[in-house]
N, C-alpha and C positions, 0 to 999 in steps of 0.2 A: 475275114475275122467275124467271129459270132457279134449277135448286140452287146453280151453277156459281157466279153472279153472288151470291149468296146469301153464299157464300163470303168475298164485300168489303164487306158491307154495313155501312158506316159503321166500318169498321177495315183495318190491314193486315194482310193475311195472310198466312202462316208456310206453304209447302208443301213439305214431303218428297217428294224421290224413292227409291224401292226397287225394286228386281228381283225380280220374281215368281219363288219356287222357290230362292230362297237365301239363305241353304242348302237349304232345305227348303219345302214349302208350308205345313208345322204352322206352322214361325216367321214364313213369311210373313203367315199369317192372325194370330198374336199380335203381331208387328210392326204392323198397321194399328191394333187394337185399342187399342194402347201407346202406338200416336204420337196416335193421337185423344184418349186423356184428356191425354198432354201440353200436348194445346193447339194439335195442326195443322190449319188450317182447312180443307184440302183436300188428299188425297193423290193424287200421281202413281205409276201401278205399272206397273213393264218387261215387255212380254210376250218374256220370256227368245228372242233369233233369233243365228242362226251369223253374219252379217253387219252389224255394226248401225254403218252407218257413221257416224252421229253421234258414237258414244261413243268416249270415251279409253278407255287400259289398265286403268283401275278396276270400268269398269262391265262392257267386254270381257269382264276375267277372271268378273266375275258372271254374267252369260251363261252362262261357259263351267260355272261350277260347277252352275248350275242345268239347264242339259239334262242333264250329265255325271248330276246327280242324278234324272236321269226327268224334269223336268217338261214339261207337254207343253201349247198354250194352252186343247185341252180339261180340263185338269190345272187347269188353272188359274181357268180361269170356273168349273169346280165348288167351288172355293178360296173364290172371292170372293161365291157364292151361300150357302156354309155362313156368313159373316158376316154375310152381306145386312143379318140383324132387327137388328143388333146396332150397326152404321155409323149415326150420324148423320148423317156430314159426308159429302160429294162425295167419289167416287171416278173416275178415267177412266185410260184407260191411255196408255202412252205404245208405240206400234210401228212397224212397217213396212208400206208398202204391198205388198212382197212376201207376206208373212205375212197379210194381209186379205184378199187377193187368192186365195192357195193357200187357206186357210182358208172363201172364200167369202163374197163382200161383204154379201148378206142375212142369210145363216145368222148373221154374226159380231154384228152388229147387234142380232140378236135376240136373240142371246147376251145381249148387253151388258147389254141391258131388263133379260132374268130374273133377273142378276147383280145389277145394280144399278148396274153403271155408267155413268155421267152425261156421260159423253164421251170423245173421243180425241184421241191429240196423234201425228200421221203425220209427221216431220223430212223424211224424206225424199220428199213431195207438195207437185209445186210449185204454185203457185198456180191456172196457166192450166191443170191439169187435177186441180182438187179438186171438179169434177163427180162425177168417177169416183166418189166416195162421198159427195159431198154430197146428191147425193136419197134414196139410202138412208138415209143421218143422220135427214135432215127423216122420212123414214118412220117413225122409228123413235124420235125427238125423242132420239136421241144427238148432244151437240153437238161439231163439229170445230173444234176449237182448233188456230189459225193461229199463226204464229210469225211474227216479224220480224226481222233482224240486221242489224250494222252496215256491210253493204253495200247494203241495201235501199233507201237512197234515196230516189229519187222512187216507188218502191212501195209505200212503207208505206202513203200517203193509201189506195192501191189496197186491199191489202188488210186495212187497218182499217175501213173502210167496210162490209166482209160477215163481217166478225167475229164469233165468237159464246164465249159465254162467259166467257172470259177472253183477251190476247192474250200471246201467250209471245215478251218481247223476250229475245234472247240477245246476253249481255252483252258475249262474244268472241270474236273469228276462231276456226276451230279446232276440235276435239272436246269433247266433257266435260270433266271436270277440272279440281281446284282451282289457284287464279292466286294468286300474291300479291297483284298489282293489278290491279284492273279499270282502265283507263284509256279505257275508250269512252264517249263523251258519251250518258247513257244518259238523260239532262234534255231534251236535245236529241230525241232519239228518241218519247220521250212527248210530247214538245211538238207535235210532228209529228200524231203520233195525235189528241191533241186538238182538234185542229184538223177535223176531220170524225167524232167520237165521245166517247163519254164509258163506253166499256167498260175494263173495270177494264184495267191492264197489271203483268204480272207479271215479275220480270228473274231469269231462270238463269243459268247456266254460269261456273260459275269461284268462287261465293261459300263460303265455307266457316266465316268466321270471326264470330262475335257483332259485330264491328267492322263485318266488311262488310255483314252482316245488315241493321245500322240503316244504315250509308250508304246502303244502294242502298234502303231501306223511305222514307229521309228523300225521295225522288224519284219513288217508283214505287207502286204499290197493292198488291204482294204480292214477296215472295223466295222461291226457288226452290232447293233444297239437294239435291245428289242424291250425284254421288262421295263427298263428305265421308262422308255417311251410310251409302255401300257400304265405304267403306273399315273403318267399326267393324264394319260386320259381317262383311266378311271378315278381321280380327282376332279376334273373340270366336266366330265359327261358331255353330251349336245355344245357346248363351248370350248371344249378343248382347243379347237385347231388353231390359234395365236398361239398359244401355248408350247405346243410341237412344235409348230414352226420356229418360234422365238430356240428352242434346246436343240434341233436340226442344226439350224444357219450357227450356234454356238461349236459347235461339236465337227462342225464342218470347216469350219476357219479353225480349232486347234488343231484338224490335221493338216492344213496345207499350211500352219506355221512353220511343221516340220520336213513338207514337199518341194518349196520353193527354189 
């Protein structure tokens, strides 16, 4: 069994997203630190890019604070190698195929290894060309995490079938960004997947609140929190991480109210 999958093994799990370098890369490294004793079972981390068209204005503005602050994704793989001994749980990043590509498809891979991270999540790679780093992946046993959305379709069968890791269903049309409601049949969507797999599925975009936490954990194998979590940091700056931490360990006991 991969780290990745390791991650759902007989529970649901709680993932954080954050952005690398913001504020800072100190905090980003005591940021992972923090949300892992809280209780996250695997973390997602932003390689800070000037274009990142997935995201809304929250994670945007994070971006923009973290280059603004020097970070750099060399910056940043040295970041996540000073924590390597210390990470228990899964780490993978979330970026761009621009950014892998400028960066250097083997080189980054390699990266990953030394770092310690356990896989990648590319938003903007479409399906019918996730060759372009799928065999470096396998070279490198960095696992690419595919996504699925509420357009997908008759596609999901497609690409749940060469899934690996986890699959990243998103919740709602759109960018990043906390929603009041989720209103996409997201039962429906996993029901789909299940049908040719039995890899965990995980639901982002839009969840923010302990409420929706367990609704969408009551349907799916893991929830995925990211704006909500950029937004406290970009409130408290350099002091954040009590902060995270404190909405982590919160957001992590509402879903195991509903696992037990």
């Amino acid at each position: 069994m991969s780290r990745i999958k390791d991650a759902f093994d007989k529970k649901k799990a709680f993932i954080p997203f954050i952005t690398g370098g913001d504020p800072s890369l100190e905090v980003t490294k005591s940021l992972l630190l923090a949300m892992q004793d809280a209780g996250a079972d695997l973390i997602e981390v932003g390689i800070p890019f000037s274009d990142p068209i997935a995201e809304g204005p929250v994670i945007q503005e994070a971006d923009e604070r973290a280059l603004t602050g020097g970070c750099t994704t060399d910056k940043l793989f040295d970041a996540m190698k000073e924590i390597k001994e210390e990470m228990q749980i899964p780490r993978v990043f979330m970026t761009y195929i621009n950014a892998i590509y400028t960066y250097g498809v083997e080189r980054f891979m390699k990266r990953c290894v030394e770092c310690g991270m356990c896989g990648v999540i590319v938003p903007d790679m479409p399906y019918e060309e996730k060759e372009e780093l799928a065999g470096m992946c396998r070279k490198y046993g960095v696992e690419l995490v595919s996504l699925i959305a509420p357009t997908s379709h008759e596609r999901i069968a497609m690409i749940a079938k060469e899934a690996e890791g986890f699959l990243y269903c998103v919740s709602s049309l759109g960018v990043t960004g906390v929603r009041s409601k989720i209103t996409t049949d997201i039962g429906k969507m996993i029901g789909q997947v299940r049908k040719v797999t039995d890899i965990p599925c995980a639901v982002g975009f839009g969840i923010a609140t302990p409420e929706q936490a367990k609704e969408m954990a009551e349907i799916s194998d893991g929830v995925i929190v990211g704006s909500a979590i950029v937004k406290i940091i970009a409130e408290h700056g350099e002091e954040c991480v009590p902060y995270v931490e404190e909405y982590v360990r919160g957001m992590k006991e509402a879903i195991l109210s509903i696992s037990g």
